[in-house]
C-alpha positions in Angstrom: 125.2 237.7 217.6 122.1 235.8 217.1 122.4 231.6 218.0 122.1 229.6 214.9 118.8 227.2 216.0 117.2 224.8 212.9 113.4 224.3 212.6 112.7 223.2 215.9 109.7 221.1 214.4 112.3 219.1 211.9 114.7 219.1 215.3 111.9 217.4 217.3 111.5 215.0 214.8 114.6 214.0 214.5 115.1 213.7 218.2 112.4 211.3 218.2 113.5 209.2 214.9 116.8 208.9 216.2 116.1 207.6 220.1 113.8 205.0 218.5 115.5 203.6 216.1 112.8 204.1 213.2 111.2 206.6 211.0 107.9 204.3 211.6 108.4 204.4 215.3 108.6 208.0 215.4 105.8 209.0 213.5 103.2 206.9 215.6 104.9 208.5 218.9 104.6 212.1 217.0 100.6 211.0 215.8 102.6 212.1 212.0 102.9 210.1 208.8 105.6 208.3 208.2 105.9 210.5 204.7 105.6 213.3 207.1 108.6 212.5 209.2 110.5 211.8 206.1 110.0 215.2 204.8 110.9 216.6 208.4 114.1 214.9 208.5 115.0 216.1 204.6 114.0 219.2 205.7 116.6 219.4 208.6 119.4 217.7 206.4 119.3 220.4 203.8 119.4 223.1 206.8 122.6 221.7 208.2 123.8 220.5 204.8 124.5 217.3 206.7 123.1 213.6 206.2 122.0 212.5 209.8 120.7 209.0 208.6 121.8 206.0 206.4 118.9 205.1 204.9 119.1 201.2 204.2 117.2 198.4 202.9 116.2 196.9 206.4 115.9 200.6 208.0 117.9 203.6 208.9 120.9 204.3 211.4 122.5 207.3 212.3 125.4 208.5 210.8 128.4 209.6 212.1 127.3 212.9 212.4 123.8 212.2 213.2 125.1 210.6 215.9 126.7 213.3 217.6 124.3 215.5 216.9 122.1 212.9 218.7 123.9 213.0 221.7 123.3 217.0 222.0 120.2 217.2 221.0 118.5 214.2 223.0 119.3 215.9 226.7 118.7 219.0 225.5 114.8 217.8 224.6 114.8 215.6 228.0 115.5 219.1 230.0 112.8 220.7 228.0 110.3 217.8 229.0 111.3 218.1 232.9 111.0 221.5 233.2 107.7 221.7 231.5 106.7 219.0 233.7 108.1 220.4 236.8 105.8 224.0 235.9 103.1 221.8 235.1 102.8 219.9 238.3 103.8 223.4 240.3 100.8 225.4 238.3 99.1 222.8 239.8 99.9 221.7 242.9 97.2 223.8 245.5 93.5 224.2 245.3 91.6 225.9 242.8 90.1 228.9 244.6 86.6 229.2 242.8 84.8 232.0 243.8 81.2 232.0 242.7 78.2 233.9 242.7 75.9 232.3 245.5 72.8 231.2 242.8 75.3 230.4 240.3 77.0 227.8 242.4 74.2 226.3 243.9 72.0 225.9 240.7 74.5 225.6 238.2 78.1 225.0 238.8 77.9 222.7 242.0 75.5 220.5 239.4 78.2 220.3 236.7 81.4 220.3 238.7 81.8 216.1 239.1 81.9 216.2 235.3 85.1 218.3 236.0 86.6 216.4 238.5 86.2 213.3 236.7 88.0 214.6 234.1 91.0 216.2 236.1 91.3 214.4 239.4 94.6 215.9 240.4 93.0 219.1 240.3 91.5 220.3 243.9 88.5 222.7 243.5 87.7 224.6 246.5 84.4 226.4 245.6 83.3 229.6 248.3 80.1 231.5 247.7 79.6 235.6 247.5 77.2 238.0 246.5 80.1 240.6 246.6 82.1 241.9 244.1 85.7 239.6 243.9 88.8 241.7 245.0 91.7 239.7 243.4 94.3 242.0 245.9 92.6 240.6 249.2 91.0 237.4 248.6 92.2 234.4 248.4 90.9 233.1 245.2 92.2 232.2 241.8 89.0 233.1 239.5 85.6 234.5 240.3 82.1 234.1 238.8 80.0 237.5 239.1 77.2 238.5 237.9 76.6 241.7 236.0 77.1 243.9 233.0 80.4 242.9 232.2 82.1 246.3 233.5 85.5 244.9 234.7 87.8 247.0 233.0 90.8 245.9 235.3 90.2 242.3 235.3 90.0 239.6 232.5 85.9 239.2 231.7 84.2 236.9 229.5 80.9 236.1 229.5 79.1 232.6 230.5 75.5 232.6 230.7 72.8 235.8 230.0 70.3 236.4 232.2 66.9 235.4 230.8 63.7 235.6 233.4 60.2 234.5 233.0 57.8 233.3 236.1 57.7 230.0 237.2 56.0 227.8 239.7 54.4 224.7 240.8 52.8 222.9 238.4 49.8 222.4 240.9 49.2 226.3 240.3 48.0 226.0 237.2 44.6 224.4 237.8 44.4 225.3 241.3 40.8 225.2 242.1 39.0 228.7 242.5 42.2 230.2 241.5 43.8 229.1 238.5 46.8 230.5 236.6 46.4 230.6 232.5 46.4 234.6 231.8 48.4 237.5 233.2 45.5 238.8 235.0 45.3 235.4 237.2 48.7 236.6 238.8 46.6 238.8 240.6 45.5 236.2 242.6 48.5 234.6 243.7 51.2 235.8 245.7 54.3 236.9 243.7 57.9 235.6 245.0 60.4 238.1 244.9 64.6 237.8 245.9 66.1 240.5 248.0 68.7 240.5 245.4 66.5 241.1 242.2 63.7 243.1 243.4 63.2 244.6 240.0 62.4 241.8 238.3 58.9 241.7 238.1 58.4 245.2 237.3 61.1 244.5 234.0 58.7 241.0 233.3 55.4 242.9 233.7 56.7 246.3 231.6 58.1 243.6 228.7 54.3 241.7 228.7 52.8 245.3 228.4 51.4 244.8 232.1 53.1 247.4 234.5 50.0 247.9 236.2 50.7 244.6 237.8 53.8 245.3 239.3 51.2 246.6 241.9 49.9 243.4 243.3 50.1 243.6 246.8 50.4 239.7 248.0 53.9 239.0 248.1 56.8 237.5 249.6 60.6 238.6 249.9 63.4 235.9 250.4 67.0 237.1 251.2 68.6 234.8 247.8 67.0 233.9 244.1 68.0 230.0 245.9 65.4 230.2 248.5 62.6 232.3 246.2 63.0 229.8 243.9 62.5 226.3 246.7 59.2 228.2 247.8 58.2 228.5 244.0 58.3 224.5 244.2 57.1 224.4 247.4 53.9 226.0 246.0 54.1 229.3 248.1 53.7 231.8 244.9 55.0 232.6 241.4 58.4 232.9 241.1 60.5 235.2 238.4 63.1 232.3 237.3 66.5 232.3 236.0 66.0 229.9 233.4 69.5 229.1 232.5 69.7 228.4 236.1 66.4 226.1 236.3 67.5 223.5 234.1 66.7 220.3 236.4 63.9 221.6 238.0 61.9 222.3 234.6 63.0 219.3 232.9 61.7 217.2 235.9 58.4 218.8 236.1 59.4 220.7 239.7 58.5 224.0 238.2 56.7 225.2 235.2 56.7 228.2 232.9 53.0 229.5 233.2 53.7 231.4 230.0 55.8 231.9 227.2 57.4 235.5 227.3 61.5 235.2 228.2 63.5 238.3 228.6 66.8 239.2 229.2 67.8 242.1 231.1 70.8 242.6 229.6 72.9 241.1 232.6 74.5 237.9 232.6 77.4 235.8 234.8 81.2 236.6 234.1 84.4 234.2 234.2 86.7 237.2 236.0 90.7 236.7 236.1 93.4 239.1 237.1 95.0 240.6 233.9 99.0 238.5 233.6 101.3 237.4 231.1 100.8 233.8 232.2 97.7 231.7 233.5 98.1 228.6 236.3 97.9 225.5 234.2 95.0 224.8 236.5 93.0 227.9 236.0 93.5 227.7 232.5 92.0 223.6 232.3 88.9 225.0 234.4 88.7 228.5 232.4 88.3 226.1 229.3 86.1 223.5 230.9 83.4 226.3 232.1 83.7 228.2 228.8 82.5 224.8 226.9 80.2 223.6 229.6 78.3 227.3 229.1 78.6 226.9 225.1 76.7 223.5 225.2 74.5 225.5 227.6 73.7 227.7 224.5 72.7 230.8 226.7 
């Protein structure tokens, strides 16, 4: 046999209303009108086809009824409040185990995450760095950042930032003296700066521009991460190919330039990843929410 439960909206209402005293009282602590509660309460009366309140000209007071029904009802809403806190405070308590792709971190999420911690102090972020693929069975972490085409079909995936490369460098390149960089054919006097990681890069830039014959050029150099290609780009070693969703501080301070407009995206981009469950840590759900709007304001 089913149990017979009223509205539980009307119920909390009433709860509230009836431990403070005032219909006034409880809509400010509910964020309601006070015509709102009113309606709440009628609407609760009529369901148990019982008055709960004496409405009077200085205020209300519970019936007789209300009373007892007060008495039942105001524990049961208590136990609902400590439990909820207790599984708030347990989803919480522990780091956050952030996994993150290794240029990701560095160039955008280590630049962000104060703003996060700011905002939710209680939360501990442990942040570790990978290239590799996450495996949610053996490691130690609660999300993962990774970078890719979105192919997780046994994990929880959605997307934060696309990829979208164009060269940059120093902007003492661009008037360098004997050797300047305004057209695609001065790249073939500068040394091209390429990641270990994303050695096709150039060759997708240069096919995009109509220029695969460049993806000859024979001065170049080959760093082991995107992070260190991209310091010897400011360093004024060579052209770089940049992420530009990654290189946010270092164009807007003038560190690196774009020698030219053409951006593409390679159809790639970084991933939140999750294990697929039924329920989500309260603390992987406030970052998962967090990083979702910080990469929407992004607008990549």
């Amino acid at each position: 046999m089913a149990k017979t439960i009223p509205p539980l909206n009307p119920l909390r209402v009433f709860e509230a209303v009836a431990r403070l005293g005032s219909f006034t009282r409880g809509a400010d602590e509910l964020h309601v009108s006070q015509s709102a509660v009113s309606r709440q309460i009628s609407l609760l009366e009529d369901y148990l086809q019982v008055k709960l309140f004496n409405r009077e000209q200085r205020g209300i007071s519970l019936t007789d009824a209300g009373r007892r029904y007060q008495q039942e009802v105001s524990p049961a809403f208590a136990r609902i409040a400590a439990a909820t806190q207790d599984l708030l405070a347990n989803n919480r308590s522990g780091p956050l185990r952030v996994r993150a792709y290794t240029t990701f971190a560095a160039k955008w999420l280590m630049r962000r995450l104060p703003l996060f911690q700011q905002a939710h102090p209680e939360i501990d972020v442990r942040l570790s760095t990978d290239v590799a693929p996450a495996d949610f069975a053996s490691d130690e972490i609660d999300l993962a950042i990774q970078f890719g085409d979105g192919n997780w079909p046994e994990l929880q995936c959605e997307r934060l930032l696309g990829d979208r490369i164009t060269p940059v460098c120093s902007p003492a390149l661009l008037n360098r003296p004997g050797a300047p960089l305004q057209t695609l054919d001065d790249l073939k006097h500068h040394r091209l700066l390429h990641s270990h990681y994303r050695s096709n890069d150039w060759p997708y830039w240069f096919k995009a521009v109509g220029r695969p014959d460049l993806t000859e050029h024979r001065d170049s150099m080959v760093f082991s991460s995107s992070i260190l290609t991209y310091q010897a780009a400011v360093e004024g070693l060579g052209v770089a190919i940049g992420q530009i969703s990654l290189l946010d501080q270092e164009l807007e301070s003038g560190a690196l330039v774009c020698p030219f407009e053409t951006v593409t995206r390679p159809g790639f981009a970084y991933y939140l990843l999750l294990p697929r469950r039924d329920t989500m840590p309260a603390k992987v759900g406030v970052f998962r929410e967090w990083l979702l709007d910080e990469t929407r304001r992004a607008g990549t």
